[in-house]
mmCIF file as gemmi writes it, N, C-alpha and C atoms, coordinates in Angstrom:
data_model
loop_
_atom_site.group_PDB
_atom_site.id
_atom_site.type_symbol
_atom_site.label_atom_id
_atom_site.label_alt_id
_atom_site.label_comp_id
_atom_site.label_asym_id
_atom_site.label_entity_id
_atom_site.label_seq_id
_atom_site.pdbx_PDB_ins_code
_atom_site.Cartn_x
_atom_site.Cartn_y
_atom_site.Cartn_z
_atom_site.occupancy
_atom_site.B_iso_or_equiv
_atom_site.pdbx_formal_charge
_atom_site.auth_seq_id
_atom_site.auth_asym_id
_atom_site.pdbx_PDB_model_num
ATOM 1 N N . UNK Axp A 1 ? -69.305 -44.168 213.827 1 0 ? 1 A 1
ATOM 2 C CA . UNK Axp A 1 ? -70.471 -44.752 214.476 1 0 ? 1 A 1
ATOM 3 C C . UNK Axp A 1 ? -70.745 -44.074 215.818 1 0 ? 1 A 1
ATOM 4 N N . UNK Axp A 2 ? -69.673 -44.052 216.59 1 0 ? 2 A 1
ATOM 5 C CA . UNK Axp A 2 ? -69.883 -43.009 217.839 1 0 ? 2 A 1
ATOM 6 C C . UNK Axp A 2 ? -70.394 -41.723 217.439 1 0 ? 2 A 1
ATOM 7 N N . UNK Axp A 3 ? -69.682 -41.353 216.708 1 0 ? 3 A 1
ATOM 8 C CA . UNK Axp A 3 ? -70.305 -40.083 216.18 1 0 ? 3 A 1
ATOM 9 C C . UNK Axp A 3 ? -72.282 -39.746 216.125 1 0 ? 3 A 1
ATOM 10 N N . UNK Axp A 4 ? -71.954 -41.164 215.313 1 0 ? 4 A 1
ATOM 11 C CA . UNK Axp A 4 ? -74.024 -40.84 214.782 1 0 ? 4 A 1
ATOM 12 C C . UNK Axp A 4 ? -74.802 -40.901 216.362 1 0 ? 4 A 1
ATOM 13 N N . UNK Axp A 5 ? -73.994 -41.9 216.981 1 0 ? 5 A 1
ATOM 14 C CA . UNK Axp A 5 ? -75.244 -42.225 218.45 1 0 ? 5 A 1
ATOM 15 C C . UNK Axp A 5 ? -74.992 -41.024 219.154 1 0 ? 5 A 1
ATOM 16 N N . UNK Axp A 6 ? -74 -40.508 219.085 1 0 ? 6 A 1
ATOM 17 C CA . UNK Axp A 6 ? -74.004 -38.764 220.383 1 0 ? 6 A 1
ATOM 18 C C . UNK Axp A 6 ? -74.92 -38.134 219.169 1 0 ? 6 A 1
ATOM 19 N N . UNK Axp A 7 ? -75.13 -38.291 218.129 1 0 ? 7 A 1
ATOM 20 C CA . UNK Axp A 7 ? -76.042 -37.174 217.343 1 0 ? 7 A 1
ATOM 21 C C . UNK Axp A 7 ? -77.28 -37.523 217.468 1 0 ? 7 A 1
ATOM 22 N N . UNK Axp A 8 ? -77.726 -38.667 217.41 1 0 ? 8 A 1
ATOM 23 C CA . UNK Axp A 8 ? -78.642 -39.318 217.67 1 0 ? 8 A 1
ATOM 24 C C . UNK Axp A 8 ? -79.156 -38.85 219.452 1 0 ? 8 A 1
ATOM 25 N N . UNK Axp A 9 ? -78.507 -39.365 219.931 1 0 ? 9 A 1
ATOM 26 C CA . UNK Axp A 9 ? -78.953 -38.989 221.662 1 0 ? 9 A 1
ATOM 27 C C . UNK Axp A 9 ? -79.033 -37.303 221.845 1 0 ? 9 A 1
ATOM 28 N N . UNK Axp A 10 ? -78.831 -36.617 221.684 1 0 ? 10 A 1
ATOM 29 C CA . UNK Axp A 10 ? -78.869 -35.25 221.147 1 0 ? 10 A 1
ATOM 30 C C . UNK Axp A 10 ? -80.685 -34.838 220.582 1 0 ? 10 A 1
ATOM 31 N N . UNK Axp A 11 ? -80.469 -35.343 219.263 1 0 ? 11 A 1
ATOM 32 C CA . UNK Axp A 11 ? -81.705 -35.28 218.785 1 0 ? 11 A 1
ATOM 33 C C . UNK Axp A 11 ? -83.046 -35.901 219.545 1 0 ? 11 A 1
ATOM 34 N N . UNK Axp A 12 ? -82.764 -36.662 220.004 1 0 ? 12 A 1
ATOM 35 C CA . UNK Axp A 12 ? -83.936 -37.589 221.06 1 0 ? 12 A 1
ATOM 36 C C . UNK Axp A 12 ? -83.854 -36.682 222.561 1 0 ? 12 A 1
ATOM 37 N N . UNK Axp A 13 ? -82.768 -36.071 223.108 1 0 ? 13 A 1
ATOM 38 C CA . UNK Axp A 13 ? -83.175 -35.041 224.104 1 0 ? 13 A 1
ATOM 39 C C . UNK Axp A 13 ? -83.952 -34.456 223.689 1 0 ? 13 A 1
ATOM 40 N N . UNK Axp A 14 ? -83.374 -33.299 222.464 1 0 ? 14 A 1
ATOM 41 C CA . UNK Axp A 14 ? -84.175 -32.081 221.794 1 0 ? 14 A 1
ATOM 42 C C . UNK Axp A 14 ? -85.952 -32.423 221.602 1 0 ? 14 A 1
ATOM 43 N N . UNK Axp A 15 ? -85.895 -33.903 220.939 1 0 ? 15 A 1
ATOM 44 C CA . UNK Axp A 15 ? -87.257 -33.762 220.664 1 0 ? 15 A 1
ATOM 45 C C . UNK Axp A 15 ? -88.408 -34.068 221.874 1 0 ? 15 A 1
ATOM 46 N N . UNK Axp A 16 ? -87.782 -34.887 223.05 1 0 ? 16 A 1
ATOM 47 C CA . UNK Axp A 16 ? -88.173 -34.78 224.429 1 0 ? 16 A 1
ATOM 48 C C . UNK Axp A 16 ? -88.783 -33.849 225.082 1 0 ? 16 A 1
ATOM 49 N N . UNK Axp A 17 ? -87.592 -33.226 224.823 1 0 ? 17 A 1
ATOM 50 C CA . UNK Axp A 17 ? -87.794 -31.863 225.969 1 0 ? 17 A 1
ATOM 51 C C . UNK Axp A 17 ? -88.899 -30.941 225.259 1 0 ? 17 A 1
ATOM 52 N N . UNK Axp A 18 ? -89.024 -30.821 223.694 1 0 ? 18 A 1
ATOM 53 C CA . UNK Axp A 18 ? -90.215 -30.286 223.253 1 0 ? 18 A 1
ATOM 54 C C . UNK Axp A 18 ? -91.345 -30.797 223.264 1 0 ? 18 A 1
ATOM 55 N N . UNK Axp A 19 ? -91.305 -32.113 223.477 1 0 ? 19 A 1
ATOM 56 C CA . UNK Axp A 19 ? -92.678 -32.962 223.682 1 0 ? 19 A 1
ATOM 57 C C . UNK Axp A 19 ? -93.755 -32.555 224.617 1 0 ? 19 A 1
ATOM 58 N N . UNK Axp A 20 ? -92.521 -32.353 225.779 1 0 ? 20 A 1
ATOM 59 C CA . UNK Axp A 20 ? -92.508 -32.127 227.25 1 0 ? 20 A 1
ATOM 60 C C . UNK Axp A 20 ? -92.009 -31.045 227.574 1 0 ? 20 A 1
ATOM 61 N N . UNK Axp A 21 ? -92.874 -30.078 227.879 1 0 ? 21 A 1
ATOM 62 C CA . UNK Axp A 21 ? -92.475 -28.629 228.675 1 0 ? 21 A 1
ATOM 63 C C . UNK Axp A 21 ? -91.907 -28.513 229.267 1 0 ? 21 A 1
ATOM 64 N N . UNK Axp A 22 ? -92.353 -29.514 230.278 1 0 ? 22 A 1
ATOM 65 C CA . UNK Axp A 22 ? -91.619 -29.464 231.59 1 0 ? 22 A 1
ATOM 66 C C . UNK Axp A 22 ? -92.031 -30.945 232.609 1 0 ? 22 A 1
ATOM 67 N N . UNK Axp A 23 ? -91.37 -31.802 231.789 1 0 ? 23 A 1
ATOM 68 C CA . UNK Axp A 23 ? -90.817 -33.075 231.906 1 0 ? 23 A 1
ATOM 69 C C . UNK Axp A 23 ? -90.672 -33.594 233.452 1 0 ? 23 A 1
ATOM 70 N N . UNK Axp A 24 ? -89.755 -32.458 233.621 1 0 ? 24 A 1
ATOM 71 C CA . UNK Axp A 24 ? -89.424 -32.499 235.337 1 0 ? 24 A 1
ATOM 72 C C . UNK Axp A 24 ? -90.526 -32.551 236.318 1 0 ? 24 A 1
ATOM 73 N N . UNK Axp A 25 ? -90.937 -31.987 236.126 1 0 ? 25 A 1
ATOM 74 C CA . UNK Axp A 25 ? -92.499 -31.655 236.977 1 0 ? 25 A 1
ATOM 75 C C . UNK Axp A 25 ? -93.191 -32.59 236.798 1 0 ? 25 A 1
ATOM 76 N N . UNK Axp A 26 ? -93.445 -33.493 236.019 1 0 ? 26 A 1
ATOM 77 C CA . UNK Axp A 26 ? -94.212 -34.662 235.747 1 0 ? 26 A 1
ATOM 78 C C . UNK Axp A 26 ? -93.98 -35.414 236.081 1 0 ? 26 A 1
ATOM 79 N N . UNK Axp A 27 ? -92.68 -35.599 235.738 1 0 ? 27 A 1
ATOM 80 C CA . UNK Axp A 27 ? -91.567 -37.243 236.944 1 0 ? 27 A 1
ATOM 81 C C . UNK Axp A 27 ? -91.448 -37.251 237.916 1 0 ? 27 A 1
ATOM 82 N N . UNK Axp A 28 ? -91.466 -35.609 238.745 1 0 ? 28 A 1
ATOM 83 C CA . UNK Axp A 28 ? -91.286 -35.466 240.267 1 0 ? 28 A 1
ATOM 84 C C . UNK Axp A 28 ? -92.836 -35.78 241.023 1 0 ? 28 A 1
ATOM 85 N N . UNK Axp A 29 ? -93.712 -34.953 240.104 1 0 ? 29 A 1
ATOM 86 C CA . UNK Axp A 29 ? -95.441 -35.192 240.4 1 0 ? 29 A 1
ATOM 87 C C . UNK Axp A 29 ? -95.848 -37.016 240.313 1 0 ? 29 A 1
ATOM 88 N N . UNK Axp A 30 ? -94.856 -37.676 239.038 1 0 ? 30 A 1
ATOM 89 C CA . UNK Axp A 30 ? -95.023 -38.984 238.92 1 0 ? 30 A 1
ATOM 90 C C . UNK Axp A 30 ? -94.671 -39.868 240.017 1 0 ? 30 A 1
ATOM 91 N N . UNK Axp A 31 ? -93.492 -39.531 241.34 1 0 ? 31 A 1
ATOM 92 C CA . UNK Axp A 31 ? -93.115 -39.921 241.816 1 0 ? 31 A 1
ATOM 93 C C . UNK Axp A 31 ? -94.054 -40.394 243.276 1 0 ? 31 A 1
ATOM 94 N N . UNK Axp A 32 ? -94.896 -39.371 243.693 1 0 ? 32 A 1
ATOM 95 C CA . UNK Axp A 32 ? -95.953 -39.6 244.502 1 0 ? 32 A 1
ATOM 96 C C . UNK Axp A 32 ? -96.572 -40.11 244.247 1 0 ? 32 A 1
ATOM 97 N N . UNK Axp A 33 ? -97.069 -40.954 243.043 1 0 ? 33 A 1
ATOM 98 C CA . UNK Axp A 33 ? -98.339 -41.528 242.798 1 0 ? 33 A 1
ATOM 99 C C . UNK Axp A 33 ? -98.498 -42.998 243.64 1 0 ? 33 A 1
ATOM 100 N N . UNK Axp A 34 ? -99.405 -43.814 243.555 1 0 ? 34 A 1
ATOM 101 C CA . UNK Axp A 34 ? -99.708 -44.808 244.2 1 0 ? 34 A 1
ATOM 102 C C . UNK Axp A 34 ? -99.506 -45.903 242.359 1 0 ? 34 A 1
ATOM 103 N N . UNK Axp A 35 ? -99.49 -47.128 242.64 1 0 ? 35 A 1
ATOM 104 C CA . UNK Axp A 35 ? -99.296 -48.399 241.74 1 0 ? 35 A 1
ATOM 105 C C . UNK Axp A 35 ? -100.015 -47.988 240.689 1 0 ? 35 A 1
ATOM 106 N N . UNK Axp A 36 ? -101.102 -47.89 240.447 1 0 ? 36 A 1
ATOM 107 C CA . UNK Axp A 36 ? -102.41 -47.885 239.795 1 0 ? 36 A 1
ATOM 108 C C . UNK Axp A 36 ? -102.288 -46.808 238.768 1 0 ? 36 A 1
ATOM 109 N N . UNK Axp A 37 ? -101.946 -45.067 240.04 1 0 ? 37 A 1
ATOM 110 C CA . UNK Axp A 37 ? -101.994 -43.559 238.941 1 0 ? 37 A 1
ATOM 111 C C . UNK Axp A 37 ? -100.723 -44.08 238.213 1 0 ? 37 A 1
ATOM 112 N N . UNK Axp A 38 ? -99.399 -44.532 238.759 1 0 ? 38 A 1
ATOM 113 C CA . UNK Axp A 38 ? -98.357 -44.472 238.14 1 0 ? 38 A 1
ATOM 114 C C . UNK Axp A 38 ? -98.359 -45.068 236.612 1 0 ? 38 A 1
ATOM 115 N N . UNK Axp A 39 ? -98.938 -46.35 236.986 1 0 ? 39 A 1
ATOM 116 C CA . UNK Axp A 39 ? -99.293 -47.093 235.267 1 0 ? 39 A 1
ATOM 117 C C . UNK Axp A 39 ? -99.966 -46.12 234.836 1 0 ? 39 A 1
ATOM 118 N N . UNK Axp A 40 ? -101.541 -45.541 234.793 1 0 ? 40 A 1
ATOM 119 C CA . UNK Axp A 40 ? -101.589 -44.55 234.359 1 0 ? 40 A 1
ATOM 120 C C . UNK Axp A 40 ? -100.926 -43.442 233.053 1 0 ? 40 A 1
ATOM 121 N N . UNK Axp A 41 ? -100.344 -42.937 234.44 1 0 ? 41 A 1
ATOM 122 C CA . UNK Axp A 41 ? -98.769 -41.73 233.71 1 0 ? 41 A 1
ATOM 123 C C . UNK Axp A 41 ? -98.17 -42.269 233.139 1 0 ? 41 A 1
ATOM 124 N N . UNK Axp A 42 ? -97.608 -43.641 233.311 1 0 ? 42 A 1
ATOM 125 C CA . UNK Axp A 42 ? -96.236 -43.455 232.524 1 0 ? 42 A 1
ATOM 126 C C . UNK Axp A 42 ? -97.012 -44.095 230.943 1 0 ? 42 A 1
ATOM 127 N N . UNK Axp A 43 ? -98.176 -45.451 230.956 1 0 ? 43 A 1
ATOM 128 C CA . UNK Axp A 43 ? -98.975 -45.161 229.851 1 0 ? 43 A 1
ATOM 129 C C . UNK Axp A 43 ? -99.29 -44.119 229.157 1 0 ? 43 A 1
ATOM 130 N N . UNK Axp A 44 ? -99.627 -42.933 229.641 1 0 ? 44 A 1
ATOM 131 C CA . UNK Axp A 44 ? -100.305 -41.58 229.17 1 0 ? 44 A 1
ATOM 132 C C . UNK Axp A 44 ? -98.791 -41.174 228.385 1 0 ? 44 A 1
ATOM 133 N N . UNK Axp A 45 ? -98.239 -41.116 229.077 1 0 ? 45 A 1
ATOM 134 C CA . UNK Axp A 45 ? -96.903 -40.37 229.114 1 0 ? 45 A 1
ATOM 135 C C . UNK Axp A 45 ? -95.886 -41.225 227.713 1 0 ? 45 A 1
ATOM 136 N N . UNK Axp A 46 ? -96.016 -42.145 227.239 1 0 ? 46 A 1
ATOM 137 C CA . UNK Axp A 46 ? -95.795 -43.333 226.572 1 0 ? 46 A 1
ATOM 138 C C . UNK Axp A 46 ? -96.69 -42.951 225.513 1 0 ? 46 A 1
ATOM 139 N N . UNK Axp A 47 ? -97.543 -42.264 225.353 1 0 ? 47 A 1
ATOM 140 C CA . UNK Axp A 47 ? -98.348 -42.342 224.099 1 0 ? 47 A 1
ATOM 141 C C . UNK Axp A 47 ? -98.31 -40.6 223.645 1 0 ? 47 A 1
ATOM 142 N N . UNK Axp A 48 ? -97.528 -39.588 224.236 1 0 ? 48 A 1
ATOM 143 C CA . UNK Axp A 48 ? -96.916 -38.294 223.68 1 0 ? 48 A 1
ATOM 144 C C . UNK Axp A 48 ? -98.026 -37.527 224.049 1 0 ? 48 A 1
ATOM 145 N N . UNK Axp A 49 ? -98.376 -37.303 225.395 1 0 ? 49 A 1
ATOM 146 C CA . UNK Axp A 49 ? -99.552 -36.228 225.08 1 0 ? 49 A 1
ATOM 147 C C . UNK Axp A 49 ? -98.932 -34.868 224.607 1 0 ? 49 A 1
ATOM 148 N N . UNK Axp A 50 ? -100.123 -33.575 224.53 1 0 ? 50 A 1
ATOM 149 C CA . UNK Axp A 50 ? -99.334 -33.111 224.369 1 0 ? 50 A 1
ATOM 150 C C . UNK Axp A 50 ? -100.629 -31.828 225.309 1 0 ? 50 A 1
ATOM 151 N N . UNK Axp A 51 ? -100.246 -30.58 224.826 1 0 ? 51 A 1
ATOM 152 C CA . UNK Axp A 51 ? -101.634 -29.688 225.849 1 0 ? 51 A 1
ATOM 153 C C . UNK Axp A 51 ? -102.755 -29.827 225.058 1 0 ? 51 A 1
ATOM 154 N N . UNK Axp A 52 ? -103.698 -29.938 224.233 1 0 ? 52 A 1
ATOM 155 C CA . UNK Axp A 52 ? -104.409 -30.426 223.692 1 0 ? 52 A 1
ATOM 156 C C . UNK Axp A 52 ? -105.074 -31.484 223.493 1 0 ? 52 A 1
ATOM 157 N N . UNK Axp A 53 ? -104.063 -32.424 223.816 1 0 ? 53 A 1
ATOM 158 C CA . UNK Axp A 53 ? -105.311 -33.713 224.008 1 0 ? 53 A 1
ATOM 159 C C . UNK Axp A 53 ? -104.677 -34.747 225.305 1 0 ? 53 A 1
ATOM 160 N N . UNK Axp A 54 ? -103.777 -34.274 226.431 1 0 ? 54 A 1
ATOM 161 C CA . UNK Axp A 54 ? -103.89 -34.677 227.217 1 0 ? 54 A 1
ATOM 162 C C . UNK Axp A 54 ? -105.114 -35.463 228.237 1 0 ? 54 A 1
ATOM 163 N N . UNK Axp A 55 ? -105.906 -34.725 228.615 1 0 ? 55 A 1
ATOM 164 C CA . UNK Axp A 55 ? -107.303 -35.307 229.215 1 0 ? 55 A 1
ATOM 165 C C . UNK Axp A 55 ? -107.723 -36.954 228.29 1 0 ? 55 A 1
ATOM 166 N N . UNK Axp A 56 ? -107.732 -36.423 227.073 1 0 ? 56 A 1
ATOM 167 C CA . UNK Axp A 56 ? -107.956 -37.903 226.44 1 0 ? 56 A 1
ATOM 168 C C . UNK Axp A 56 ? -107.28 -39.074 226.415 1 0 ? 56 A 1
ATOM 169 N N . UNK Axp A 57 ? -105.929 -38.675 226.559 1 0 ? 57 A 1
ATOM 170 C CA . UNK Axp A 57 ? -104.776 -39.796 226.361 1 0 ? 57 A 1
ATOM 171 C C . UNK Axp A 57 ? -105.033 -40.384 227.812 1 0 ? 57 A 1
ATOM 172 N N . UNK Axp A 58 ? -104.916 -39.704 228.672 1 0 ? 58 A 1
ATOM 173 C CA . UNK Axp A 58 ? -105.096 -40.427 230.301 1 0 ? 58 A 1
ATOM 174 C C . UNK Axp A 58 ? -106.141 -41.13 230.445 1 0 ? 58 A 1
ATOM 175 N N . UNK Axp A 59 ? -107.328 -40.608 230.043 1 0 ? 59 A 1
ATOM 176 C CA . UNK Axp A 59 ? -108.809 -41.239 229.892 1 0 ? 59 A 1
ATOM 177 C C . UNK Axp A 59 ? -108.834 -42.574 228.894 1 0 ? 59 A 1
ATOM 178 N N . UNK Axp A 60 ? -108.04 -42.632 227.855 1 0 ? 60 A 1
ATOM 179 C CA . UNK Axp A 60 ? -108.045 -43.616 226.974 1 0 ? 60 A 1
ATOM 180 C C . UNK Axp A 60 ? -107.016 -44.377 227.581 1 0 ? 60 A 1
ATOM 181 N N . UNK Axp A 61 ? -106.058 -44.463 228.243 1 0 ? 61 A 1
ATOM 182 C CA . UNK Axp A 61 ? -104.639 -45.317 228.666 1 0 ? 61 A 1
ATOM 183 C C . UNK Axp A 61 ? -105.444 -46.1 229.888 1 0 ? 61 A 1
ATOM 184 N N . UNK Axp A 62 ? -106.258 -44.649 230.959 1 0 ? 62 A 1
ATOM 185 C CA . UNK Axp A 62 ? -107.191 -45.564 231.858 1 0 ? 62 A 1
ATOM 186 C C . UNK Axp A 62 ? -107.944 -46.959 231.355 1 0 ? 62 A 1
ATOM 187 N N . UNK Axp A 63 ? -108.582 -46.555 230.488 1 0 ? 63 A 1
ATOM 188 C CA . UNK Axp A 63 ? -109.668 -47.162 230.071 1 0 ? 63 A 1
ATOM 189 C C . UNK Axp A 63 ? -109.001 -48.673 229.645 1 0 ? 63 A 1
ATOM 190 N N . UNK Axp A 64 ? -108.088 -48.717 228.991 1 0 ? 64 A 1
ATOM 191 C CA . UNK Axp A 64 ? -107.161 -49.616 228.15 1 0 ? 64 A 1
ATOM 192 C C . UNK Axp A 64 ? -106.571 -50.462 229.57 1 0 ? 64 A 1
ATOM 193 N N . UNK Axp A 65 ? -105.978 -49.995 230.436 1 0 ? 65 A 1
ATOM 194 C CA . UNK Axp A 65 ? -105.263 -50.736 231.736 1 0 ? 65 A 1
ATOM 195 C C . UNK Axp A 65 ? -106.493 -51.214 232.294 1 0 ? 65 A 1
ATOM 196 N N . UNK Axp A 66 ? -107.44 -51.419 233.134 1 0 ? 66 A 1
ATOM 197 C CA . UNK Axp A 66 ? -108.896 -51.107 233.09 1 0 ? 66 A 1
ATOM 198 C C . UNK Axp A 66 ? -109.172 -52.642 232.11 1 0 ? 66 A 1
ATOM 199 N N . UNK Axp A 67 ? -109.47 -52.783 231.543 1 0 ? 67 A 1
ATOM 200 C CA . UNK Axp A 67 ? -109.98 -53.634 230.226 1 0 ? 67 A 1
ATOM 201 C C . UNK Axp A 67 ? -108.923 -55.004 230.246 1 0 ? 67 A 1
ATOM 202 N N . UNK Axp A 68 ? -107.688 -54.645 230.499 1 0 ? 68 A 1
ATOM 203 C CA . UNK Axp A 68 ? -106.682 -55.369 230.48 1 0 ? 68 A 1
ATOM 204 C C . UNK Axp A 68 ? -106.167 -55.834 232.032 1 0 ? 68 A 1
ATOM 205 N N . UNK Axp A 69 ? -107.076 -55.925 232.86 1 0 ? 69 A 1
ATOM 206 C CA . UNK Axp A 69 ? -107.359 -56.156 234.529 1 0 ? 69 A 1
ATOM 207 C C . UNK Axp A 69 ? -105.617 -55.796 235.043 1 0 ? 69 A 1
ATOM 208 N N . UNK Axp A 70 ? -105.103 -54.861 234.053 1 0 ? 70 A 1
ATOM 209 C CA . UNK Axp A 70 ? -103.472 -54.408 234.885 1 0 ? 70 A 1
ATOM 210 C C . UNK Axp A 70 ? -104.016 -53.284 236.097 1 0 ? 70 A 1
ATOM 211 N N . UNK Axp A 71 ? -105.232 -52.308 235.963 1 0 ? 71 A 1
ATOM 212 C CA . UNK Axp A 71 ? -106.012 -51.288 237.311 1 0 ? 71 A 1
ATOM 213 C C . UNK Axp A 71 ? -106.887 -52.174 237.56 1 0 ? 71 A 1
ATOM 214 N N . UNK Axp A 72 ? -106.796 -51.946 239.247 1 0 ? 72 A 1
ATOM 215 C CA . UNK Axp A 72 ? -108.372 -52.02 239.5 1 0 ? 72 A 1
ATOM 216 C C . UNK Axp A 72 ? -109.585 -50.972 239.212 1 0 ? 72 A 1
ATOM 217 N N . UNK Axp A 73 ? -110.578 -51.666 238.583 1 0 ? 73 A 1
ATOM 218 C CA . UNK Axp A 73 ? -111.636 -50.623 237.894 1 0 ? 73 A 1
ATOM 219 C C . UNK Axp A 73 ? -112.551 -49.995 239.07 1 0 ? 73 A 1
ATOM 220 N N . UNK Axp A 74 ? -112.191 -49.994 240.624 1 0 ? 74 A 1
ATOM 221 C CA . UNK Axp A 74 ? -113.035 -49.768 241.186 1 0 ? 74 A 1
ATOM 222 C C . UNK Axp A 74 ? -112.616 -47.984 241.772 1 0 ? 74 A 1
ATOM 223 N N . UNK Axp A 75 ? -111.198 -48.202 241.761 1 0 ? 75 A 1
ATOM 224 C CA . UNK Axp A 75 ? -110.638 -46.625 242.256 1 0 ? 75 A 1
ATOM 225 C C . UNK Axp A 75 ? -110 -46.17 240.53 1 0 ? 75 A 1
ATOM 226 N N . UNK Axp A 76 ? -110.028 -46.805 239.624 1 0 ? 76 A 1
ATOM 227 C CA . UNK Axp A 76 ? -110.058 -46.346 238.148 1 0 ? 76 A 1
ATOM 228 C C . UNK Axp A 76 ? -109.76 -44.746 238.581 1 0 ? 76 A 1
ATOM 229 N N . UNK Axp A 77 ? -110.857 -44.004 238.621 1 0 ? 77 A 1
ATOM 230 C CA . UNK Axp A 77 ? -111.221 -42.823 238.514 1 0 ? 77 A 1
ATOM 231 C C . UNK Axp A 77 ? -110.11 -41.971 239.004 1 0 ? 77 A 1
ATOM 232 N N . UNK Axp A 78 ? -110.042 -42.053 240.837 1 0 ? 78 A 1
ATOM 233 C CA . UNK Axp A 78 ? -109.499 -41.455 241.465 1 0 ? 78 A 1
ATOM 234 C C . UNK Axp A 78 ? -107.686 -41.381 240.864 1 0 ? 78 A 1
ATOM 235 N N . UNK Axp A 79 ? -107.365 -42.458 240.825 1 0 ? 79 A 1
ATOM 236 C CA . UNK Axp A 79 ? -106.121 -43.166 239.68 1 0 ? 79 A 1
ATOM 237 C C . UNK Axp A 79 ? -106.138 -42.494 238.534 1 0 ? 79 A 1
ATOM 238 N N . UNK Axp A 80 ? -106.94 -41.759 237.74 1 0 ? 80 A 1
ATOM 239 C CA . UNK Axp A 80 ? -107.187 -41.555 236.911 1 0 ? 80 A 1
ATOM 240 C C . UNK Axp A 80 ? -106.847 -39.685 237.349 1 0 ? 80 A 1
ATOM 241 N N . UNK Axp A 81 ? -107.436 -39.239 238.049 1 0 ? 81 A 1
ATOM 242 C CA . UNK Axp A 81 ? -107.204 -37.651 238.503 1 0 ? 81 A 1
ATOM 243 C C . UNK Axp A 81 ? -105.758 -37.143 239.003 1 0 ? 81 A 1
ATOM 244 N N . UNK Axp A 82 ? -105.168 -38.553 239.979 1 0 ? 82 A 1
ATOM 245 C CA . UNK Axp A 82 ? -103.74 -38.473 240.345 1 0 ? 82 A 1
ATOM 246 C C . UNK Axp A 82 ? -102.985 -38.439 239.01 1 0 ? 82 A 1
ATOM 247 N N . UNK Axp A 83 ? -102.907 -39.306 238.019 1 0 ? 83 A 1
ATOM 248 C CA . UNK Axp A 83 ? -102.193 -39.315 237.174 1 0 ? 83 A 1
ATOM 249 C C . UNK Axp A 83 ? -102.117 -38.13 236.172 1 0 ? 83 A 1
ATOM 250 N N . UNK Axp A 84 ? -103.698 -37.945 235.965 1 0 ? 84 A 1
ATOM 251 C CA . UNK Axp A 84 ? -103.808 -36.891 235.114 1 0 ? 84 A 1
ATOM 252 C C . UNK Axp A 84 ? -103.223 -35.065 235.048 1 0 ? 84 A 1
ATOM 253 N N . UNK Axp A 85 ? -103.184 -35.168 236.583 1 0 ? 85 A 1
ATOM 254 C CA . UNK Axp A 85 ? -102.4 -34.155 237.555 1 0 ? 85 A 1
ATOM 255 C C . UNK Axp A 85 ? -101.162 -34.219 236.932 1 0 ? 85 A 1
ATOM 256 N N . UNK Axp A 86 ? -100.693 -35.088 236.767 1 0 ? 86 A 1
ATOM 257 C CA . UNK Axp A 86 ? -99.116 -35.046 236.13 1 0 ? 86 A 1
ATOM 258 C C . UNK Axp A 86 ? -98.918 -35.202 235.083 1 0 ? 86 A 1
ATOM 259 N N . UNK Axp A 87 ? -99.498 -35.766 234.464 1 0 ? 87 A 1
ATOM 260 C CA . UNK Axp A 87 ? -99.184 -35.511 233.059 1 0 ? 87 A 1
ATOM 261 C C . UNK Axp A 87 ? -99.838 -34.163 232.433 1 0 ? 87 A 1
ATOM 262 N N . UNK Axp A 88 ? -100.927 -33.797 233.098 1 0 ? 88 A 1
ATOM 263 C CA . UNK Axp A 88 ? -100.989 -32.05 232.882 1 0 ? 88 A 1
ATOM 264 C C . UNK Axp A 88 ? -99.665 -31.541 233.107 1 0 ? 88 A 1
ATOM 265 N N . UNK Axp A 89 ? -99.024 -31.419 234.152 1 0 ? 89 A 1
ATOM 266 C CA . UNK Axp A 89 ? -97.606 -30.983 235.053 1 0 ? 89 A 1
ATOM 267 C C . UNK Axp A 89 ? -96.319 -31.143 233.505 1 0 ? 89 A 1
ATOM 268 N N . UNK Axp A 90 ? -96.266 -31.957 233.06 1 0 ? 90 A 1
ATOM 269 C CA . UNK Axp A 90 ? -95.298 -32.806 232.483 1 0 ? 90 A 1
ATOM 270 C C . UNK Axp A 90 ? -95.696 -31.724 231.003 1 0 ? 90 A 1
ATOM 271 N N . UNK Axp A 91 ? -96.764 -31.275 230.567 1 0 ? 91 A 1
ATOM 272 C CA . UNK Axp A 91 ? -96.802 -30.497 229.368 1 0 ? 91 A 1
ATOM 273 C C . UNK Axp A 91 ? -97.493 -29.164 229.128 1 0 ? 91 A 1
ATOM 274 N N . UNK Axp A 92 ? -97.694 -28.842 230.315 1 0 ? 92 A 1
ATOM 275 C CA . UNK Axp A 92 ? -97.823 -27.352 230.467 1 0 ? 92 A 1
ATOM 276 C C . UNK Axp A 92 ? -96.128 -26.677 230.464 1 0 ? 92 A 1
């Protein structure tokens, strides 16, 4: 059983770190954010972007937090550019 979970945790790095280019850069970029971008990211970031449809996933996670009065819809946007900054960061 030990066996399978170190194989297991293994495999869940591997497929991480390919998810994510560069992971690091996104968590460190994630770390500056304000309340608002952070939900954001880690939403965005929670739903696998990847370089291709990043812009959408942030725009759709906005939109969704937003709807669900967890952002305020009035700096939405700006919240929306901070975050997006990093989760670009996180898969380039």
């Amino acid at each position: 059983m030990k066996h399978a979970v170190g194989v297991l945790a293994t495999i869940l790095t591997i497929s991480s770190t390919a998810a994510f280019a560069n992971a690091a850069a996104g968590d460190t970029c994630a770390m500056k954010l304000n309340g608002d971008s952070f939900l954001i990211y880690a939403a965005s970031m929670a739903d696998k972007p990847t370089r291709g449809n990043w812009q959408s996933v942030v725009e759709a996670q906005t939109k969704l937090l937003v709807s669900g009065n967890r952002i305020a819809a009035g700096n939405a946007k700006d919240s929306e550019t901070a975050a997006g900054s990093c989760v670009k960061a996180a898969v380039e």
